[in-house]
C-alpha positions as CSV (number, residue, x, y, z in Angstrom):
1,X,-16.7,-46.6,21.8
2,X,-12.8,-46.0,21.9
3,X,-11.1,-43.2,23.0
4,X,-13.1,-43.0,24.8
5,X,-26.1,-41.8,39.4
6,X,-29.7,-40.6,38.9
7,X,-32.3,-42.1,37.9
8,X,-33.5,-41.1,34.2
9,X,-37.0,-40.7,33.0
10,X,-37.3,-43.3,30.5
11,X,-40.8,-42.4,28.1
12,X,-41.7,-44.0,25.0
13,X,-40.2,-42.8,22.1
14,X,-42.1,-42.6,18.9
15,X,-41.1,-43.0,15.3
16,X,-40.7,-39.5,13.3
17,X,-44.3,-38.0,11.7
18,X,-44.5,-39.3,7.8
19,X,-41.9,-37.1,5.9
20,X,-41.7,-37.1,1.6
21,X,-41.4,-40.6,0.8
22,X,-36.5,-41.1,0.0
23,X,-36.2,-41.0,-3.3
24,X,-34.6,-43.5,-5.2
25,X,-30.7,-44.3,-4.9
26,X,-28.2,-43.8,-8.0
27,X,-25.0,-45.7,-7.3
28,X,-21.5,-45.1,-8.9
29,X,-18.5,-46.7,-9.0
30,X,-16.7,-43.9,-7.1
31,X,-16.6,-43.9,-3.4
32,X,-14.5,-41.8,-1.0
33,X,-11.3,-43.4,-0.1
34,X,-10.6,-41.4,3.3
35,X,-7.2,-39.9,1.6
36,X,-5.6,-43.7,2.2
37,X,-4.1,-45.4,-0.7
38,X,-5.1,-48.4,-1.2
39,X,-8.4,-47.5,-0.7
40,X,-10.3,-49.1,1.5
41,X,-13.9,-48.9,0.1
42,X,-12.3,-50.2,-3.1
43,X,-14.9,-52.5,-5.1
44,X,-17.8,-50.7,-3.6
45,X,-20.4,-48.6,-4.6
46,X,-21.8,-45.0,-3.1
47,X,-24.6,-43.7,-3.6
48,X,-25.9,-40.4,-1.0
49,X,-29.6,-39.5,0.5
50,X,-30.6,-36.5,1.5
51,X,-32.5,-37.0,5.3
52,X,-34.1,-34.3,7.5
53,X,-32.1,-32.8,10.2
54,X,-35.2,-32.4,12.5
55,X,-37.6,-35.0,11.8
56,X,-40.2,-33.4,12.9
57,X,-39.6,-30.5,10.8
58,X,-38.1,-32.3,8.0
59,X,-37.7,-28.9,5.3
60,X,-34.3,-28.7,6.3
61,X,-31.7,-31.9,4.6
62,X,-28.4,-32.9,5.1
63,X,-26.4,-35.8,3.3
64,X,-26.1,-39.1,4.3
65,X,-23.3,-40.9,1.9
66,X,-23.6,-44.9,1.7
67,X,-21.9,-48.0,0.2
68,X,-22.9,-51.2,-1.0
69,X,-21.5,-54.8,-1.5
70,X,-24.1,-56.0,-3.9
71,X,-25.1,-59.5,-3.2
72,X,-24.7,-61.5,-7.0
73,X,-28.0,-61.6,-9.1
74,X,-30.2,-64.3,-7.7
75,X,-28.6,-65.1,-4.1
76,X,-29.7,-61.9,-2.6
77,X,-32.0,-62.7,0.4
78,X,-32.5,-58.8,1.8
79,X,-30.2,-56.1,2.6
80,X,-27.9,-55.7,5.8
81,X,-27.0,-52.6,7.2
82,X,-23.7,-51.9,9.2
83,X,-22.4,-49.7,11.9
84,X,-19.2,-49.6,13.6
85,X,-19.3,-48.0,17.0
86,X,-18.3,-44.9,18.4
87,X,-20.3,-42.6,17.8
88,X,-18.6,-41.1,15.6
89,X,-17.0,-43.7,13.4
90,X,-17.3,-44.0,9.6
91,X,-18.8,-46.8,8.0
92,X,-18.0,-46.9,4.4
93,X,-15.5,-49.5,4.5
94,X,-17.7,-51.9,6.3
95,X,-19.2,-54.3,3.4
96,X,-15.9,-54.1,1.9
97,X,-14.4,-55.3,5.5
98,X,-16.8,-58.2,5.6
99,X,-15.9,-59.2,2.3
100,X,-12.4,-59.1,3.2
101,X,-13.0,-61.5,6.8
102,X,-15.7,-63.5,6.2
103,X,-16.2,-63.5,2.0
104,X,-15.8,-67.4,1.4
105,X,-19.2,-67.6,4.4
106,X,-21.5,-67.2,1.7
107,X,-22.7,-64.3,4.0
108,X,-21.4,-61.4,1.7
109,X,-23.7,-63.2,-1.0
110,X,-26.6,-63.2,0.5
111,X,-27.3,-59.5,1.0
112,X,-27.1,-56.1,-0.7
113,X,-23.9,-55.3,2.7
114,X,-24.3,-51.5,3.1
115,X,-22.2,-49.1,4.9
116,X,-22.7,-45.7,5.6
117,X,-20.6,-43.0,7.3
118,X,-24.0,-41.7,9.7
119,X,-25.0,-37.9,10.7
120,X,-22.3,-35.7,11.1
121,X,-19.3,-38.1,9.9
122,X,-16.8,-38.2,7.2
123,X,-18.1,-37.9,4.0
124,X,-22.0,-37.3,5.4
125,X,-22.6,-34.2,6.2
126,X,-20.1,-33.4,9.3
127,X,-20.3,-31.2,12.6
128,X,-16.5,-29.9,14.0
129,X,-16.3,-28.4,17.4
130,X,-13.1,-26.9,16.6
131,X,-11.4,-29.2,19.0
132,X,-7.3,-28.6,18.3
133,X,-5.6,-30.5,20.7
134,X,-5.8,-34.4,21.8
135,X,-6.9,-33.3,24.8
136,X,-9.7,-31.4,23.9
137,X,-10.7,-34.5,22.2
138,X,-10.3,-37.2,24.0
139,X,-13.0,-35.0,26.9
140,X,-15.4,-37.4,26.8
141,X,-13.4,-39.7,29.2
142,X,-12.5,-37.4,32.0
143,X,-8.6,-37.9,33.0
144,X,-7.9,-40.1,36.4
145,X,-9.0,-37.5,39.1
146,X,-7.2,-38.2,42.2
147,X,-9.2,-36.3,44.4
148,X,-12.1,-33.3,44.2
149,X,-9.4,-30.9,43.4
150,X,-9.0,-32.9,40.0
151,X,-12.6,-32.9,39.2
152,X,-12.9,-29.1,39.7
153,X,-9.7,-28.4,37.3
154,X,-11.4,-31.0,34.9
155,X,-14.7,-29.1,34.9
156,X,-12.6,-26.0,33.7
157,X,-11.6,-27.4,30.8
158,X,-14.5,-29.9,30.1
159,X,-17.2,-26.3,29.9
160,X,-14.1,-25.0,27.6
161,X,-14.4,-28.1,25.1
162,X,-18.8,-27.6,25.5
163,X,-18.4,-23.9,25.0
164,X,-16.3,-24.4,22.2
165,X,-19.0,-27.0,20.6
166,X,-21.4,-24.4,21.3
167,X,-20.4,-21.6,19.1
168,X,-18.7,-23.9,16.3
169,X,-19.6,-23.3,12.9
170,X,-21.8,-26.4,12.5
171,X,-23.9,-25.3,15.6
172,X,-27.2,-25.3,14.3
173,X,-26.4,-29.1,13.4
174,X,-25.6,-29.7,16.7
175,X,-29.0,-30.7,18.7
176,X,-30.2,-33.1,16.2
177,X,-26.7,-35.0,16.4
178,X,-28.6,-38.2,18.6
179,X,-29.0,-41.9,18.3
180,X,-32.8,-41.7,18.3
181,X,-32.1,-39.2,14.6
182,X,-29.5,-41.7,13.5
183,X,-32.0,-44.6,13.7
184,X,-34.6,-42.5,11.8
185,X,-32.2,-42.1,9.5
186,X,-31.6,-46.1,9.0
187,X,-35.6,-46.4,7.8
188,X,-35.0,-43.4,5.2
189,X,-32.3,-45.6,3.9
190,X,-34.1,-48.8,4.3
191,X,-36.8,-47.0,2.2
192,X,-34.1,-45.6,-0.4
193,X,-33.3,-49.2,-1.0
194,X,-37.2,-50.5,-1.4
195,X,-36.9,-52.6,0.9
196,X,-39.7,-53.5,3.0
197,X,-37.2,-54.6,6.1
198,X,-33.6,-55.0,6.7
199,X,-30.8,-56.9,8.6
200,X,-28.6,-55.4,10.7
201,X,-25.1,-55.9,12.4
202,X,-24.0,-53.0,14.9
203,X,-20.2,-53.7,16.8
204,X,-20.0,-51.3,20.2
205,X,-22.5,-48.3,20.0
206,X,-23.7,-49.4,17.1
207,X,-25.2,-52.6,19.2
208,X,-27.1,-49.2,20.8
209,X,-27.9,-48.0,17.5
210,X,-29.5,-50.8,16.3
211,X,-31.5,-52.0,19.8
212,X,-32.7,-48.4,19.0
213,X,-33.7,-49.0,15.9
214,X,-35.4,-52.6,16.6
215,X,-37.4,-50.4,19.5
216,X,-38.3,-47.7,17.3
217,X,-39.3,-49.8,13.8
218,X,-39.5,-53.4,15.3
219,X,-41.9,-53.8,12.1
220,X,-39.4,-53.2,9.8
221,X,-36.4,-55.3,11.4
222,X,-35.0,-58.7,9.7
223,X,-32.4,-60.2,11.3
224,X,-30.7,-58.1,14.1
225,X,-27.4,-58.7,15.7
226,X,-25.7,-56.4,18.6
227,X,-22.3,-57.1,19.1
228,X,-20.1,-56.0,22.0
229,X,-23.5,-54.6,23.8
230,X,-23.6,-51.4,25.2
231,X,-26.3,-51.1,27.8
232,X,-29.8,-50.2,27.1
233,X,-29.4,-46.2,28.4
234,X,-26.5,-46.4,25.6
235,X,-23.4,-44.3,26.6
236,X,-24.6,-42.1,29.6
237,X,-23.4,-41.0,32.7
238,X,-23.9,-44.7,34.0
239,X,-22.6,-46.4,30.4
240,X,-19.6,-44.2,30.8
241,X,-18.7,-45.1,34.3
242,X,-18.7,-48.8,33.3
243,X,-15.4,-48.7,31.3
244,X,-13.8,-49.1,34.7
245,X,-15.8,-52.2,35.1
246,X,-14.6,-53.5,31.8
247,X,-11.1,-52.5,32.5
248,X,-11.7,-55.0,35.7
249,X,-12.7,-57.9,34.0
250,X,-10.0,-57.4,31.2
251,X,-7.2,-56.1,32.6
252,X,-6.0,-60.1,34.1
253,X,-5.9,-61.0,30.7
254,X,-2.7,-59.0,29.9
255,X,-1.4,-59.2,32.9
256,X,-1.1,-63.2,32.6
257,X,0.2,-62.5,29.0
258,X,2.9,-60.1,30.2
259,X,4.0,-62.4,32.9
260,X,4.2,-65.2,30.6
261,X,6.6,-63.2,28.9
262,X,8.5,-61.6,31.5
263,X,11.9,-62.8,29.6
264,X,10.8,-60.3,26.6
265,X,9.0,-57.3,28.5
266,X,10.2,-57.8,32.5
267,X,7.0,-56.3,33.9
268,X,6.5,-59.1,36.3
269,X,7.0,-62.4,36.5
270,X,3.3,-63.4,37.7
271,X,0.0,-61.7,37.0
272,X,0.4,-59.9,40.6
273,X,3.4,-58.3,39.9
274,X,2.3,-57.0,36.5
275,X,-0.4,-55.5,38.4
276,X,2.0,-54.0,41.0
277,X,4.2,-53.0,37.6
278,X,1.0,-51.2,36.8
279,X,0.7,-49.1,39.6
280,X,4.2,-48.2,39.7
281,X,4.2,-46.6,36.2
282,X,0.7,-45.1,36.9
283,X,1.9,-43.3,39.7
284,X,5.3,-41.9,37.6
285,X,3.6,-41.3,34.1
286,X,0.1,-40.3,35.1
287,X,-3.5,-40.2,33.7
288,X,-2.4,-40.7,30.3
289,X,-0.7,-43.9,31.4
290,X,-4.1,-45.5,32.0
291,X,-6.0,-44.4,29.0
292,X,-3.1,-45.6,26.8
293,X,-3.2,-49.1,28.6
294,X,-7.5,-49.0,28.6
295,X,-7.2,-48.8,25.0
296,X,-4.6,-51.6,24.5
297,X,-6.7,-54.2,26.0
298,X,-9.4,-54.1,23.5
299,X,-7.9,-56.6,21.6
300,X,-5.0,-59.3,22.3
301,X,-3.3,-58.3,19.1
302,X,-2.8,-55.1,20.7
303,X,-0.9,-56.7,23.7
304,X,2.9,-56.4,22.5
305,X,3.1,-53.5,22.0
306,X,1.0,-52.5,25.1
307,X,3.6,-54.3,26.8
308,X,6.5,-52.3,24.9
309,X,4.8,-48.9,25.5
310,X,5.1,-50.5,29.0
311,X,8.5,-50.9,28.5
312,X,9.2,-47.6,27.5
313,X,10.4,-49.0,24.3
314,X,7.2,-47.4,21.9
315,X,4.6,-44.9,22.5
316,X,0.4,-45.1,21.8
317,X,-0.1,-44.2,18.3
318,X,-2.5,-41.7,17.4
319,X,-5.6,-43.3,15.4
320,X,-7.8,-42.5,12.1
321,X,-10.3,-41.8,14.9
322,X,-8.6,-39.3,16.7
323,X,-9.4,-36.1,14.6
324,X,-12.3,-33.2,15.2
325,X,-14.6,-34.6,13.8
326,X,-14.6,-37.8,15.3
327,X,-14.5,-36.2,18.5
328,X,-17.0,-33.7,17.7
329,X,-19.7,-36.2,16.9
330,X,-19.3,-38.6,19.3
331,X,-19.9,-35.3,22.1
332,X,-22.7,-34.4,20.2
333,X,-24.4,-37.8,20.5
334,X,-23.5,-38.6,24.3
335,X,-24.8,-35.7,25.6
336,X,-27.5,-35.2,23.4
337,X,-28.6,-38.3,24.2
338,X,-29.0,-38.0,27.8
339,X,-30.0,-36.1,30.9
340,X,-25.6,-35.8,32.8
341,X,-25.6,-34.4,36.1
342,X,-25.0,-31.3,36.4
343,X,-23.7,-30.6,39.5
344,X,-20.0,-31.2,40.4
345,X,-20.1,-32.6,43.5
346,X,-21.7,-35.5,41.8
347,X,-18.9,-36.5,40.1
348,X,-16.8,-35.7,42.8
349,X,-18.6,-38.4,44.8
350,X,-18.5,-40.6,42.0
351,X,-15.0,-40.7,41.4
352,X,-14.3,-41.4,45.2
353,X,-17.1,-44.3,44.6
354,X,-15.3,-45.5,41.4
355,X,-12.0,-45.1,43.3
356,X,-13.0,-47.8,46.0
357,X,-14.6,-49.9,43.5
358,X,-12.1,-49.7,40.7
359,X,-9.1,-48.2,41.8
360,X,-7.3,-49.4,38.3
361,X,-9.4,-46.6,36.2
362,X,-12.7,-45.7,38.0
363,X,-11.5,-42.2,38.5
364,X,-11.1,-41.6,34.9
365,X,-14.3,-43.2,34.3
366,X,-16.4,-41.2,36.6
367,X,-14.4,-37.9,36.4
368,X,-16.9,-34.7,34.4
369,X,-17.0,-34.2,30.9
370,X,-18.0,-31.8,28.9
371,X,-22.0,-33.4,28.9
372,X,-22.3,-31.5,32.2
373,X,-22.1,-28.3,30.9
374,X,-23.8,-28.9,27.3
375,X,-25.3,-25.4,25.9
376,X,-27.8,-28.0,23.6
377,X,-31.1,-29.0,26.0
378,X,-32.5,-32.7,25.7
379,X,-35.1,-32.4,21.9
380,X,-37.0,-35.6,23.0
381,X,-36.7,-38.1,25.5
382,X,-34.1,-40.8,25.4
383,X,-35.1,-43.9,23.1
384,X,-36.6,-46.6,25.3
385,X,-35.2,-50.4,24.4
386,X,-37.2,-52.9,24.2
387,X,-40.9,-53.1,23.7
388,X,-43.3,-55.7,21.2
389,X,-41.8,-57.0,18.5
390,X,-40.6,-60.2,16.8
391,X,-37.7,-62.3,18.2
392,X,-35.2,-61.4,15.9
393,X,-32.6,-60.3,18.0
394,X,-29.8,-61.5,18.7
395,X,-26.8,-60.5,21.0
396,X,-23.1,-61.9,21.1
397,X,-20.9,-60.8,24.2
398,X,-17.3,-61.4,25.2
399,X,-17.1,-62.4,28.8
400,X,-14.1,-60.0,29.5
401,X,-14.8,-56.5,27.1
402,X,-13.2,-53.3,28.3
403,X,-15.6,-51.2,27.0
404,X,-19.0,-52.6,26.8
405,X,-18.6,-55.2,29.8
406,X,-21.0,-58.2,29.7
407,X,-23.5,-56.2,32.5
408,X,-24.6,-53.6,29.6
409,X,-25.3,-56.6,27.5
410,X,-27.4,-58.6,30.3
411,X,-29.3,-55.4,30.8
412,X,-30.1,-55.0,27.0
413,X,-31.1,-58.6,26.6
414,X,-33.5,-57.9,29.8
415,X,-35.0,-54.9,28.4
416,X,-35.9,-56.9,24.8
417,X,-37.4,-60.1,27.1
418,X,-38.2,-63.1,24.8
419,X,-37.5,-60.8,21.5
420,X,-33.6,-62.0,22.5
421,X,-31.1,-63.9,22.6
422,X,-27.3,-63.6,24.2
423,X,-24.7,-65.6,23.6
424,X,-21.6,-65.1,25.3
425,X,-18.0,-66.4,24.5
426,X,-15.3,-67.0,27.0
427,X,-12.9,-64.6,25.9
428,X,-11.5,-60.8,26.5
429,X,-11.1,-58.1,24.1
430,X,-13.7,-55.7,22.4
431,X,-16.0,-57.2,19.4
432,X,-16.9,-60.6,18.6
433,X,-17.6,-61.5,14.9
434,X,-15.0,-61.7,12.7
435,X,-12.6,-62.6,15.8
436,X,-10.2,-65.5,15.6
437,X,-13.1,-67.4,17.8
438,X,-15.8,-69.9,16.2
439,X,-18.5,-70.1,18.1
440,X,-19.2,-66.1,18.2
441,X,-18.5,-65.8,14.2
442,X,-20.9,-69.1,14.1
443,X,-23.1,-67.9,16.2
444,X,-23.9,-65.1,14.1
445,X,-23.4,-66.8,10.3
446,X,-25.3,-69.1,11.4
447,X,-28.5,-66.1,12.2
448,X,-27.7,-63.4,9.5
449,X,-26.7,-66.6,6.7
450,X,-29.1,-69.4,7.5
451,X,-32.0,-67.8,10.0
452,X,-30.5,-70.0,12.9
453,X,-31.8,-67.8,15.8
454,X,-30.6,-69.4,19.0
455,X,-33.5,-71.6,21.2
456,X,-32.0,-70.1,24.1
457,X,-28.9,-68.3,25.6
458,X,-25.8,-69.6,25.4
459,X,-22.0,-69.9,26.3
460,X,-19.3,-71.2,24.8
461,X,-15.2,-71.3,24.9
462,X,-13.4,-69.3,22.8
463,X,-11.9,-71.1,19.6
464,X,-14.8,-73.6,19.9
């Protein structure tokens, strides 16, 4: 996810009754281009598939649109689905990305790569929730609260963004926005293809995604790879909460960047006084300060002009992903997904928790969102990872992620036992394969390429 405790009832969640068998896909040579020039599903094909809304009353359709990197006649070895994160991110672009990074691997050749933009995205069949201002969507992470009194004026305008969401024109879409749905819909496309499994790669959420989908269909998995692994309850209250965790173990990076630099940026001439610089400026610029740097440490490329924004010499950007949409979806799925705490004084005690804990951003972690006041109740209970299955999964992990820090991914590899493996890389920043490291992008060629599933869990150094 970007931009972006009780104890939960965890049941076993079933695959969907039988619905009417996905009819067959037509590709063309036309796919949506996102209105940016070039484009960047140029090369691919689309095709769409209609899937139920409700699985369980499947009458009702909407439209899933998907791409395709077809592998050349006579290499093909299966099909490999991709997902980017969020929720809420599109996934077109995706084989033609892989193509782009990794296309002299041999990997691209081996598969049929599809992309897909999932429920209530882009060019599938969207949700809104009429969100008009960054801050209405950027709710889902709470602002630093510096006290109860900022959790209470939070909660005012976290119910405004669920009311909103509540009464939006796609509202009737809005329930059946979860992972457990999305994952239902990933066999009606696996069955649209003919295909009697598939592979799978998942960066962020979509590592979630897919450990639901290996839970839910473990039958009908190939080769699986998480990468940059949320934790096993996905993004909930306690998935949330751990961003400040990540911004922990990531946060030194930068710092001993900056300092190394101090010539260029002067924010410190050692790591500590970076991190002093830090709390200077958070104290003059305010919640938005940390969000802005949260964000730049997902990736060292990202660093300068962190440090410049720093500096005062450039401002944070605003992103493709930062639209209603986005937004909308990635609310949807959260709280649909989960049973959040309703009562404020449990996020009032949270945030003074975070705030001894994680002082850097634990407030803003912990603070409410608009979950706690979601007009949509729970359809099902929350999709339970792990379970029988083959060993086919495997999970790759940066040491030092902001976002999905490595205790989600221990706690997912624990949930899926001996069906598992993890290998972690010395390194900070968000997402593993197609990184400038070799043993993560070997790690998984050497799986999804050549069916090298790891003997046991491993570590390695980054760039080795």
């Amino acid at each position: 996810m970007r931009k972006t405790l009780i104890a939960l009832a965890f049941l076993p969640l079933l695959a969907a009754p039988p619905a009417d068998a996905a009819p067959p896909l037509h590709w063309t040579a036309t796919c949506p281009d996102y209105g940016r020039s070039p484009s960047p599903t140029a090369g691919l094909e689309c095709a769409t598939l209609r899937v139920p809304l409700d699985y369980a009353h499947p009458d009702r359709t909407i439209e899933l649109t998907l791409s395709r990197h077809a592998a050349p006649a006579g290499k093909k070895r299966g099909v490999l689905l991709m997902n980017p994160g969020g929720p809420g991110s599109p996934g077109l672009a995706m084989p033609a990305q892989l193509v782009q990074r990794v296309g002299g691997s041999g990997l691209p050749d081996a598969y049929d790569v599809i992309g897909f933009d999932p429920r209530g995205t882009g060019y599938s069949t969207p949700v809104t929730c009429d969100l008009t201002t960054s801050e209405e969507r950027s709710a889902v992470l709470g602002p630093y609260a510096d006290g109860p009194r900022d959790v209470v004026a939070t909660a005012v305008k976290a119910r405004a963004v669920a009311e909103k969401c509540g009464r939006a024109s796609t509202k009737d879409l809005l329930p059946h926005m979860t992972t457990a749905n999305t994952a239902r819909d990933l066999d009606r496309i696996r069955e649209a293809l003919g295909e009697r499994k598939i592979s799978y790669y998942g960066l962020s959420y979509g590592s979630y995604l897919g450990a639901a989908y290996a839970s839910m269909f473990p039958g009908r998995t190939d080769r699986i790879v998480l990468d940059s692994v949320s934790g096993p309850r996905g993004l909930d209250v306690v998935g949330t909460q751990r961003f400040a965790e990540g911004f922990d173990d990531r946060f030194p990076d930068f710092a001993a960047w900056a300092a190394g630099r101090d010539d260029v940026y002067h924010l410190g001439r050692t790591p500590a006084e970076v991190t002093a610089k830090f709390s200077e400026l958070a104290a003059v610029r305010g919640p938005a300060f940390r969000a802005d740097t949260w964000n730049g440490l997902y990736d060292d490329a990202s660093f300068p002009v962190l440090a410049r924004e720093w500096a005062g010499t450039a401002r944070a950007a605003a992103g493709p992903l930062d639209g209603d949409n986005h937004a909308a979806l990635q609310l949807q799925v959260i709280c649909n997904d989960s049973d959040w705490p309703r009562d404020l004084g449990f996020y009032q005690r949270a945030v003074a928790e975070q705030r001894r804990r994680h002082p850097m951003f634990g407030p803003a972690a912990a603070n409410v969102n608009p979950c706690a006041f979601w007009p949509a109740g729970r359809a099902e209970p929350p999709v339970r990872i792990g379970g029988p299955g083959p060993a086919n999964v495997l999970l790759v992990q940066n040491l030092r992620d902001p976002a999905t820090p490595l205790s989600g991914a221990r706690e997912t590899r624990a949930a899926f036992g001996a069906r598992a493996r993890l290998v972690t890389v010395d390194a900070g920043g968000h997402g593993v394969f197609t990184r400038e490291n070799a043993c993560g992008n070997e790690a998984v060629l050497g799986y999804l390429r050549d069916g090298v599933f790891p003997a046991a869990d491993r570590s390695c150094q980054s760039g080795r």
